[in-house]
Residue frames as a rotation matrix with the C-alpha (Angstrom) as fourth column:
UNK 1
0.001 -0.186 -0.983 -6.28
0.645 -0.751 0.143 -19.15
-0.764 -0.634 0.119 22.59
UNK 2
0.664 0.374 0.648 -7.38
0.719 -0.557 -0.415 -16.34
0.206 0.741 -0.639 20.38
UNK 3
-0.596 -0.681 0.424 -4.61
0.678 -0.711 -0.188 -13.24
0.429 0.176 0.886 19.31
UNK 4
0.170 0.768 -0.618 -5.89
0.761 -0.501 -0.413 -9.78
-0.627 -0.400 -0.669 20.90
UNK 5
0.595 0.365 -0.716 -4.87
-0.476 -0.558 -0.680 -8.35
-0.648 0.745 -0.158 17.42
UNK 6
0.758 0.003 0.652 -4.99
0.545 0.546 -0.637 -9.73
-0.358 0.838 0.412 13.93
UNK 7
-0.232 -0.934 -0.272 -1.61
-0.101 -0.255 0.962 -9.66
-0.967 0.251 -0.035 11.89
UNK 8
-0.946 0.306 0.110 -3.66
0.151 0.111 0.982 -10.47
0.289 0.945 -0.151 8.41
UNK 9
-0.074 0.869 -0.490 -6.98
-0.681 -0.403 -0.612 -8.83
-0.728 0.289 0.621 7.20
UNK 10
-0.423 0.398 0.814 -8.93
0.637 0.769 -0.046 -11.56
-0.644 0.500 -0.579 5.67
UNK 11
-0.850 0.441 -0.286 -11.12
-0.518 -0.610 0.600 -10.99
0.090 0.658 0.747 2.94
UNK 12
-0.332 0.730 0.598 -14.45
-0.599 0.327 -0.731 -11.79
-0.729 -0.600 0.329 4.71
UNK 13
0.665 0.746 -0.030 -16.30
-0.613 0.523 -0.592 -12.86
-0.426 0.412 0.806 1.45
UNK 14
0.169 -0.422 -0.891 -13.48
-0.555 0.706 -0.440 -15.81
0.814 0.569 -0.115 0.73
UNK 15
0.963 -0.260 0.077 -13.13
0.129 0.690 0.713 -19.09
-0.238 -0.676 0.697 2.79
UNK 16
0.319 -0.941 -0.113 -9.79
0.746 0.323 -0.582 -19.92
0.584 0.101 0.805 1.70
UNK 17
-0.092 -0.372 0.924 -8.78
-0.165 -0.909 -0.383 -15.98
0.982 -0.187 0.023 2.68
UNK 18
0.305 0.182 0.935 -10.42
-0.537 -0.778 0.327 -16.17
0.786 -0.602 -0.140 5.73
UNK 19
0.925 -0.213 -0.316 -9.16
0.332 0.856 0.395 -19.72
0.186 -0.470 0.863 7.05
UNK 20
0.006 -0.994 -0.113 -5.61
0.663 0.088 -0.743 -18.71
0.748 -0.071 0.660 6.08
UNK 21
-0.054 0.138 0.989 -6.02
-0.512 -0.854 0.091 -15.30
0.858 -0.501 0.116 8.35
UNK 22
0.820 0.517 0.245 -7.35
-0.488 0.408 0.772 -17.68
0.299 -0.752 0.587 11.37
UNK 23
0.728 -0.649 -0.223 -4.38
0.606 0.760 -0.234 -19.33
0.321 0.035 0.946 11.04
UNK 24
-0.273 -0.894 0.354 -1.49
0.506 -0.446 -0.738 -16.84
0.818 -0.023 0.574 10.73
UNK 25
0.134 0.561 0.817 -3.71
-0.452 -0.699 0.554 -14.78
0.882 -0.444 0.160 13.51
UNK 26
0.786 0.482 0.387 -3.85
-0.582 0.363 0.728 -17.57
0.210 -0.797 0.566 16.09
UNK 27
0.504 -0.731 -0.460 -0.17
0.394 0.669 -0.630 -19.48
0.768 0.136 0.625 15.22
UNK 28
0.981 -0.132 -0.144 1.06
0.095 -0.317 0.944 -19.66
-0.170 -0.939 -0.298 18.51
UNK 29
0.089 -0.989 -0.119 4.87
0.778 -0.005 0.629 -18.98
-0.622 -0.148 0.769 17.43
UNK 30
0.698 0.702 -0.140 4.31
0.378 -0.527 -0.761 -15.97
-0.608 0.479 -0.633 15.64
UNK 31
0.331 -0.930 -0.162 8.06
-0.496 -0.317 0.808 -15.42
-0.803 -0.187 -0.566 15.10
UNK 32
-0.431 -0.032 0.902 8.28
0.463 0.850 0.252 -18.36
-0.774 0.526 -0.351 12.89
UNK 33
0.590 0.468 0.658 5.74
0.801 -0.232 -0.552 -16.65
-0.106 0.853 -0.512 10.21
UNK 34
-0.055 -0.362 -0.930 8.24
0.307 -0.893 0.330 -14.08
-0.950 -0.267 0.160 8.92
UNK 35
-0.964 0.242 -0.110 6.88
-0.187 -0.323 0.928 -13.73
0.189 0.915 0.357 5.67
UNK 36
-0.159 0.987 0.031 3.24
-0.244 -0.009 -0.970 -13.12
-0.957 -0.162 0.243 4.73
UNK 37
-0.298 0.493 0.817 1.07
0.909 0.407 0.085 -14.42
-0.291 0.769 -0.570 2.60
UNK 38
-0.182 0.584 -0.791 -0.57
-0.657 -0.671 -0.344 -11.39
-0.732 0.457 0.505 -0.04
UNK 39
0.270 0.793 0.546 -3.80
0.473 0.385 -0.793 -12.35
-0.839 0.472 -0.271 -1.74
UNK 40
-0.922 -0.332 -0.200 -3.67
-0.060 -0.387 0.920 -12.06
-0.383 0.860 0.337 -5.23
UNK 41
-0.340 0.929 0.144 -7.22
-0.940 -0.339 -0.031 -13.58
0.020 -0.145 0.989 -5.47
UNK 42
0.594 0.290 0.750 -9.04
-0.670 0.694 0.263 -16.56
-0.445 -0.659 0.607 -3.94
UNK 43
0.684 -0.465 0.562 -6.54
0.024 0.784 0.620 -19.23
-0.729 -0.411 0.548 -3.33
UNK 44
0.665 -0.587 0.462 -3.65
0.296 -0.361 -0.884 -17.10
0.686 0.725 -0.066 -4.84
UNK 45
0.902 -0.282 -0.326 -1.23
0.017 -0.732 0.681 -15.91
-0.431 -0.620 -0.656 -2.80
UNK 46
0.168 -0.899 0.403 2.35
-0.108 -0.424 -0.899 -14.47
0.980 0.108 -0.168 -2.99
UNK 47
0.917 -0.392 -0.076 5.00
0.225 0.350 0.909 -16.15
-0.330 -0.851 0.409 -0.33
UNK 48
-0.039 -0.958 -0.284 7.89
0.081 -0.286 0.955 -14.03
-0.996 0.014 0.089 -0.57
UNK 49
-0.404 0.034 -0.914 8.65
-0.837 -0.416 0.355 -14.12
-0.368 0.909 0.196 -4.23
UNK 50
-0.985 0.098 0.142 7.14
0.139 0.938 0.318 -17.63
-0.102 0.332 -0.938 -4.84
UNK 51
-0.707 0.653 -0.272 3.27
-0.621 -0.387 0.682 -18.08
0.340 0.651 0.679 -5.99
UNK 52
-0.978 0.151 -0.144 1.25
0.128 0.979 0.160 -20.52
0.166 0.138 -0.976 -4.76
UNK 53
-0.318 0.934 -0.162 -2.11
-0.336 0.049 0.941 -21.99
0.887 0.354 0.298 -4.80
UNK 54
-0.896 -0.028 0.443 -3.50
-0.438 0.226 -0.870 -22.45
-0.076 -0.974 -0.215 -1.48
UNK 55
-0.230 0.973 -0.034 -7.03
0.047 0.046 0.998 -24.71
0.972 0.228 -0.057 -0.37
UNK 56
-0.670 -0.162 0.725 -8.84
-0.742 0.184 -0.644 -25.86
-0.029 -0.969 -0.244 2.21
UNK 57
-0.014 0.556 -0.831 -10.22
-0.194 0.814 0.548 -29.61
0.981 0.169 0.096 2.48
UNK 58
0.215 0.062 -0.975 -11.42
0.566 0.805 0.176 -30.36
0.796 -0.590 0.138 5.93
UNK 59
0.940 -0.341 -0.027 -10.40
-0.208 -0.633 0.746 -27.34
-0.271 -0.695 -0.666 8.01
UNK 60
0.425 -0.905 0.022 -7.26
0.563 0.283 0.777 -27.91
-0.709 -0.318 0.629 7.15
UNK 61
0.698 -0.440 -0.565 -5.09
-0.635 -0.745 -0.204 -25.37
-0.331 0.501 -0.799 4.83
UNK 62
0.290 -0.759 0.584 -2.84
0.564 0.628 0.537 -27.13
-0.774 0.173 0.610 2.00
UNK 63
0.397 -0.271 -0.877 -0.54
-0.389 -0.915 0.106 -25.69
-0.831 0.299 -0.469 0.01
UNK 64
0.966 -0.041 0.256 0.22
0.199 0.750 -0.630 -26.97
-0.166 0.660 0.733 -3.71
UNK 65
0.276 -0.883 -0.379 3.69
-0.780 -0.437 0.448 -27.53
-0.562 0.172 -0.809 -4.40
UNK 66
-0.931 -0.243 0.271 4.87
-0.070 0.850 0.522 -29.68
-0.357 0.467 -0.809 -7.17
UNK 67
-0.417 0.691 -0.590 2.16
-0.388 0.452 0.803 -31.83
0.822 0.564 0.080 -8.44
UNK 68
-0.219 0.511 -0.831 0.67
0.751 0.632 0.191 -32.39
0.623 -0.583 -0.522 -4.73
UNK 69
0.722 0.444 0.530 0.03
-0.135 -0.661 0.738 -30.62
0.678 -0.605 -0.417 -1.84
UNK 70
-0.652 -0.432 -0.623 2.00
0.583 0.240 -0.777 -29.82
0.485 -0.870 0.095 1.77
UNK 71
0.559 0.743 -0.368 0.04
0.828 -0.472 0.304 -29.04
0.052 -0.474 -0.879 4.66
UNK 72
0.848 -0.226 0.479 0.56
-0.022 -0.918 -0.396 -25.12
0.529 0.325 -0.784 5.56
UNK 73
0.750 -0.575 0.328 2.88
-0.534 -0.232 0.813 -26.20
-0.391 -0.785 -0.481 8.44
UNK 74
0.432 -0.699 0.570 4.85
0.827 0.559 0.059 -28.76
-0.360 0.446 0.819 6.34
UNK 75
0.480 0.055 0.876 5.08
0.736 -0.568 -0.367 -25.68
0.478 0.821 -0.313 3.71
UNK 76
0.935 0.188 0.302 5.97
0.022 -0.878 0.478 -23.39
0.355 -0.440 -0.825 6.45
UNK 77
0.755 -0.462 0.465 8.79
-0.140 0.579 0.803 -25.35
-0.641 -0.671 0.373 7.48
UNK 78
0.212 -0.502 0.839 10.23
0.791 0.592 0.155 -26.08
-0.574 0.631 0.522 4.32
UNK 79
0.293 -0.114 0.949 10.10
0.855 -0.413 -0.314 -22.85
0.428 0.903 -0.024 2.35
UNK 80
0.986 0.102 -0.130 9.88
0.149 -0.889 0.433 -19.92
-0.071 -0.447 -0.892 4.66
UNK 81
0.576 -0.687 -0.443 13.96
0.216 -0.395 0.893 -20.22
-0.789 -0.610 -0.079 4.45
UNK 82
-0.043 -0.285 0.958 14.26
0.996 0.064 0.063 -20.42
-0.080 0.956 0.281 1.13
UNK 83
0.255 0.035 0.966 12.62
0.763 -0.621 -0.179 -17.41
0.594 0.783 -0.185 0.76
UNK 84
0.946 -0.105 -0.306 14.15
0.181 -0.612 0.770 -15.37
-0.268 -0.784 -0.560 3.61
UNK 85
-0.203 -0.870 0.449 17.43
0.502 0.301 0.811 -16.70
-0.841 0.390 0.376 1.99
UNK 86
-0.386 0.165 0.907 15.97
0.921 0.020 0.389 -14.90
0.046 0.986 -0.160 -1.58
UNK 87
0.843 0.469 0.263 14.67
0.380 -0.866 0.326 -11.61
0.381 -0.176 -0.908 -0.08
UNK 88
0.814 -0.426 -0.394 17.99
0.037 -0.641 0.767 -11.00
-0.579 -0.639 -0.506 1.63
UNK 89
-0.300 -0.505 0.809 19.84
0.854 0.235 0.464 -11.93
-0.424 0.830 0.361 -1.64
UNK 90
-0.306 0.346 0.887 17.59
0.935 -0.066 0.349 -9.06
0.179 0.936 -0.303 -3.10
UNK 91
0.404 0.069 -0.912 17.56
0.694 -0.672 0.257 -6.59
-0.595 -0.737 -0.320 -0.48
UNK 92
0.303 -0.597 0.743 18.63
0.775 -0.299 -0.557 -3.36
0.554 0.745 0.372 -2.28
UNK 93
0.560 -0.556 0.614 19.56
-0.821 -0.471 0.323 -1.62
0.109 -0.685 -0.721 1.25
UNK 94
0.806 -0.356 0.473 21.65
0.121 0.881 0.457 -4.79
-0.579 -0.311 0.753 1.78
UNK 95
0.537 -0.549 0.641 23.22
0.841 0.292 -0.455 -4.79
0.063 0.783 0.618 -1.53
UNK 96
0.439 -0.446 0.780 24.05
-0.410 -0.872 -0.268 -0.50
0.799 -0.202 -0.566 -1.33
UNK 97
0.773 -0.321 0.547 25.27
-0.632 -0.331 0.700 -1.42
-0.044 -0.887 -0.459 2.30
UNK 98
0.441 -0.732 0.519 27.75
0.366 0.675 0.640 -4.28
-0.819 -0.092 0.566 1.18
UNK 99
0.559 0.018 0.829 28.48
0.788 -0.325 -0.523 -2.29
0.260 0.945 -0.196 -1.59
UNK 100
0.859 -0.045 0.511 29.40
-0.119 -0.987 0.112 0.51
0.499 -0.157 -0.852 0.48
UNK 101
0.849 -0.337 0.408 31.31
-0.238 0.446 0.863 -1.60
-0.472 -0.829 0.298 2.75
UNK 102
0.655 -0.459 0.600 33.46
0.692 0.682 -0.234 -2.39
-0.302 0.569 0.765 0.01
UNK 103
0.826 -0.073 0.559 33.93
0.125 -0.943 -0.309 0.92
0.550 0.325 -0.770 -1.24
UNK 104
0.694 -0.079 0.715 35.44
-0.568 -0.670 0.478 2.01
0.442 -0.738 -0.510 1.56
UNK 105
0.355 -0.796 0.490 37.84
0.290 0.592 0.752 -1.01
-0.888 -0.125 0.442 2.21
UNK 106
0.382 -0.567 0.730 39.37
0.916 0.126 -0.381 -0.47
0.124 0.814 0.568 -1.11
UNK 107
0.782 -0.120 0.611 39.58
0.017 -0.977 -0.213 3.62
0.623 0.177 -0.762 -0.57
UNK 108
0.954 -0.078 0.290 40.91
-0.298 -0.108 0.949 2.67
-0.043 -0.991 -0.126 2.74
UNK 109
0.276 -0.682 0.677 43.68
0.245 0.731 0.637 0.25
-0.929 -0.010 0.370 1.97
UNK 110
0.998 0.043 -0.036 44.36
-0.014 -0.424 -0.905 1.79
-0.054 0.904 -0.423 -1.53
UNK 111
0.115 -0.886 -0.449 48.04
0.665 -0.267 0.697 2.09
-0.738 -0.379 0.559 -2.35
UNK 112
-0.190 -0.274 0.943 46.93
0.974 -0.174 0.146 4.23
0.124 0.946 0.300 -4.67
UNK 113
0.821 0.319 0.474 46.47
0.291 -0.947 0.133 6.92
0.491 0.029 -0.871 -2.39
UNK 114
0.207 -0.956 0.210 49.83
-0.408 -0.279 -0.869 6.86
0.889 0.094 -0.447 -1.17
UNK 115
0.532 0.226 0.816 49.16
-0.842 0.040 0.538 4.43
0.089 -0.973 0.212 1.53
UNK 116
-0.323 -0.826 -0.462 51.49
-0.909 0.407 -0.093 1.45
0.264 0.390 -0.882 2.18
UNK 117
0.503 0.651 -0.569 50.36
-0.512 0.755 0.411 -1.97
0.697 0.085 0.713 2.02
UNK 118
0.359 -0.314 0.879 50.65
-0.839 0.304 0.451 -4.00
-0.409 -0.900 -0.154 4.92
């Protein structure tokens, strides 16, 4: 079953580019991909803040990790929380908003503004 619109622009003149696209385009849980892959250039990409080297042997899309490979769904499975877990660690509207959050409990509860501690 084919997407009626594409969530990644391949780069037509790369296989690797345009397999991975076919993929993320047609992945019938689309929810599940919540990070993207950005090309850096053929069978470069950038997953979240990680690097990897992507091929393709067989129609099939593997991703090096270590000193081997995981298919993309093994890979997909295994890392995608890492790095959701590392982008929201690095969030700098996150950080200002838990920052703020603090702020404001200390101003709040202060006996140094003449409030009395419970």
């Amino acid at each position: 079953m084919r997407s009626q619109y594409q969530v990644y622009q391949p780069d037509q003149s790369d296989p690797i580019d345009t397999q991975l696209a076919e993929y993320i385009n047609n992945y019938p849980e689309r929810a599940k991909i919540r990070i993207m892959f950005m090309r850096e250039a053929s069978g470069i990409y950038f997953f979240g803040t990680r690097r990897v080297y992507v091929r393709v042997e067989k129609d099939k899309i593997l991703i090096r990790v270590g000193g081997g490979y995981l298919s993309i769904d093994e890979f997909l499975d295994i890392y995608t929380p890492m790095e959701l877990e590392r982008l929201e660690r690095n969030d700098p509207i996150k950080r200002f908003a838990e920052k703020v959050a603090v702020t404001k409990t200390l101003n709040y509860n202060s006996p140094i503004r003449g409030e009395s501690s419970p």
